[in-house]
C-alpha positions as CSV (number, residue, x, y, z in Angstrom):
1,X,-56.6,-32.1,33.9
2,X,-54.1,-34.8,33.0
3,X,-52.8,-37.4,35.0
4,X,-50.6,-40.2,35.0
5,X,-51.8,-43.8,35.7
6,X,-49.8,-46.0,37.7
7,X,-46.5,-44.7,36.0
8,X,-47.9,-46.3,32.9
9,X,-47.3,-43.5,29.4
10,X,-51.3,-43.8,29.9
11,X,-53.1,-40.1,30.1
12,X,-56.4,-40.3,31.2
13,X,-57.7,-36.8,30.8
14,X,-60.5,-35.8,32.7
15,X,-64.0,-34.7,30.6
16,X,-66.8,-33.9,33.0
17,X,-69.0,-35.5,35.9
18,X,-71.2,-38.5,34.4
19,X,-74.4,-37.2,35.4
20,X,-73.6,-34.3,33.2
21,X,-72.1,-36.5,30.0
22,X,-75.4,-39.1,30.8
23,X,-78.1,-36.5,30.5
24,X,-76.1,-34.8,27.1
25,X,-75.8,-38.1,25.3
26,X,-73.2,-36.4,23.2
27,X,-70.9,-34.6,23.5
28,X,-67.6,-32.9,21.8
29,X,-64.6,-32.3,23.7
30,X,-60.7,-31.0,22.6
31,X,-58.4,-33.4,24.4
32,X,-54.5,-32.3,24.4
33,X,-55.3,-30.9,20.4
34,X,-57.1,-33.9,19.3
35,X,-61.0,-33.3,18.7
36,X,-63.3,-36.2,20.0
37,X,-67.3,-37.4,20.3
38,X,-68.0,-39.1,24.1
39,X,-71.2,-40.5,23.3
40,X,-73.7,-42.8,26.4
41,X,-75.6,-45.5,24.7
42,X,-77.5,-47.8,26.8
43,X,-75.5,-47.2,29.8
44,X,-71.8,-47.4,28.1
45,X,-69.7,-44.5,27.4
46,X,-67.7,-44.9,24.2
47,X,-65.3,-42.3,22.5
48,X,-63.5,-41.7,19.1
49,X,-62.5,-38.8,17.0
50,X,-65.1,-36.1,16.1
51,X,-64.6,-36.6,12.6
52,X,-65.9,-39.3,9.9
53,X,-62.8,-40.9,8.4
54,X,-64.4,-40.6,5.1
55,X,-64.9,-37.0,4.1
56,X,-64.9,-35.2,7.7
57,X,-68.5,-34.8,8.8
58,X,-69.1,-34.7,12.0
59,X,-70.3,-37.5,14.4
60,X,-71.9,-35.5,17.1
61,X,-75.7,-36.5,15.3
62,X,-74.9,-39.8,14.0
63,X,-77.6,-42.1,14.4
64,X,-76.7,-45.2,16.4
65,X,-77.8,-48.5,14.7
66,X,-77.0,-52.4,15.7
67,X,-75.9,-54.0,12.2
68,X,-74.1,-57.4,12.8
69,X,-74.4,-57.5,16.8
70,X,-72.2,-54.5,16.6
71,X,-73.2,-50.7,17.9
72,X,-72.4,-48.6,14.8
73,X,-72.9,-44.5,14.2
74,X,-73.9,-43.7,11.1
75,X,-72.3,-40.7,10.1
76,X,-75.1,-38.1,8.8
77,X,-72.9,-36.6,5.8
78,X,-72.7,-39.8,3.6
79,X,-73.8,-42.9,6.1
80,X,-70.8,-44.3,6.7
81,X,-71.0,-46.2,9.4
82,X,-68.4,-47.3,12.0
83,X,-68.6,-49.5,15.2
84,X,-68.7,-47.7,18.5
85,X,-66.2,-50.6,19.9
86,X,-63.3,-51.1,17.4
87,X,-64.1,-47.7,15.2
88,X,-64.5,-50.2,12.3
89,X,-66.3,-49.3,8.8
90,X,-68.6,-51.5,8.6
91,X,-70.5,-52.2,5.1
92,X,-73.2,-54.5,3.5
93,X,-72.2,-56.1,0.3
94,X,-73.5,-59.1,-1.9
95,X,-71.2,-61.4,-4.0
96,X,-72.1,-61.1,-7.2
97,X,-71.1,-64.4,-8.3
98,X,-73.2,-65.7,-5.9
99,X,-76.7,-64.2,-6.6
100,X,-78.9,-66.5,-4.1
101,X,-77.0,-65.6,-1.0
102,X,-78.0,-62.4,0.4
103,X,-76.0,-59.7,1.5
104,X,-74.2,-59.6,4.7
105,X,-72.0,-57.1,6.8
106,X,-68.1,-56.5,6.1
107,X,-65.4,-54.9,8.0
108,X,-63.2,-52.6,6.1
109,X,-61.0,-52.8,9.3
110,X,-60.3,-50.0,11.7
111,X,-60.8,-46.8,10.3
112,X,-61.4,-44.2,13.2
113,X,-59.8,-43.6,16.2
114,X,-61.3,-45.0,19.4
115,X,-60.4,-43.7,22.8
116,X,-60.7,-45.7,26.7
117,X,-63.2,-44.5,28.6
118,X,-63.3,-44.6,32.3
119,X,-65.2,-43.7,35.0
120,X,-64.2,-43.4,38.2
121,X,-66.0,-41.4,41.7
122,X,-68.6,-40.4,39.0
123,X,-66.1,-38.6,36.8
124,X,-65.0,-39.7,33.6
125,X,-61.7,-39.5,32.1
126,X,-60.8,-40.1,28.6
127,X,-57.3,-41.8,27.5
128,X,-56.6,-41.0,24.1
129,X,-55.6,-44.0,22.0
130,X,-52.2,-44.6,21.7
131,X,-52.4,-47.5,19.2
132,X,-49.2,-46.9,16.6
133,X,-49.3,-46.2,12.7
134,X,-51.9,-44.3,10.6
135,X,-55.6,-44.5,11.1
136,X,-57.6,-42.8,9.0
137,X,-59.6,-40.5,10.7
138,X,-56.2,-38.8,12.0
139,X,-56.3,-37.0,8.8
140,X,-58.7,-34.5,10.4
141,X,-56.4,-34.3,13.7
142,X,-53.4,-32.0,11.5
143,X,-53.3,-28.8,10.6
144,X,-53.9,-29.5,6.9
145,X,-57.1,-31.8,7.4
146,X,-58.2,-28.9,9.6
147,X,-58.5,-26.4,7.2
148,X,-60.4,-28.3,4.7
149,X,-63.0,-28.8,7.2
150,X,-62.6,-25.1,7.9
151,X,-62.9,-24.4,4.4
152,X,-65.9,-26.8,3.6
153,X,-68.0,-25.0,6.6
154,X,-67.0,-22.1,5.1
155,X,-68.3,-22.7,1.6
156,X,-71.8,-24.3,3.6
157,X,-72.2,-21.0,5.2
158,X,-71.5,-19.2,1.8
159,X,-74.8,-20.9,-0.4
């Protein structure tokens, strides 16, 4: 179901009754064509593209850390992990020209796609993020990002 908000280009897109998305956690949803996580974590909903901007694994069992007074998921293929908020990579790092400090957390900026969630009556509606240019988890929104996930399950299933 998609309606329009207050005239607005906005698309909230209804994905299920919070009681049900509550007692899941997690769960993966296709919105228009674009494949997304809804994730509840300590009474917040959050939502981003299913996908890990790095190399495609999937979200859905990401751990969820703090690191840096920021919610992170930690994707389980490589550990990458990205804020729940801003869809940030978010790394720890030491300068080595510096060897008494210790290491902190970086941002390598934005590098998944985060969506609004809302809530309202007890349903929640999802509206797909409609902030311009290239972020990197988009790759594995198009056709040709698709079928090298396709093909990398493939060749799992294969060994």
């Amino acid at each position: 179901m998609a309606t329009e908000v207050n005239g607005e280009s906005a698309r909230p897109f209804f994905v299920g009754k919070k009681t049900d998305l509550v007692e899941a956690k997690r769960s993966k949803i296709t919105v228009g064509e674009r494949d997304i996580i809804i994730i509840h974590h300590q009474g917040t909903f959050y939502s981003m593209d299913q996908h890990c901007y790095h190399a495609g694994g999937s979200l859905i069992n990401g751990d969820i850390e703090e690191l840096n007074n920021m919610l992170c998921i930690v994707c389980p293929k490589h550990k990458y992990k990205i804020s729940l908020e801003e869809g940030e990579g978010i790394y720890k790092a030491s300068n080595p020209k510096e060897p008494t400090q210790p290491p902190r957390w970086y941002s390598k900026g934005i590098k998944q796609r985060v969506h609004k969630v809302t809530e309202v009556d007890g349903d929640i509606f999802v509206t797909l993020s409609d902030c311009p240019g290239w972020i990197e988890s988009d790759y594995y929104q198009n056709e040709k990002g698709r079928e090298e996930l396709k093909k990398a399950q493939d060749d799992e299933s294969n060994c």
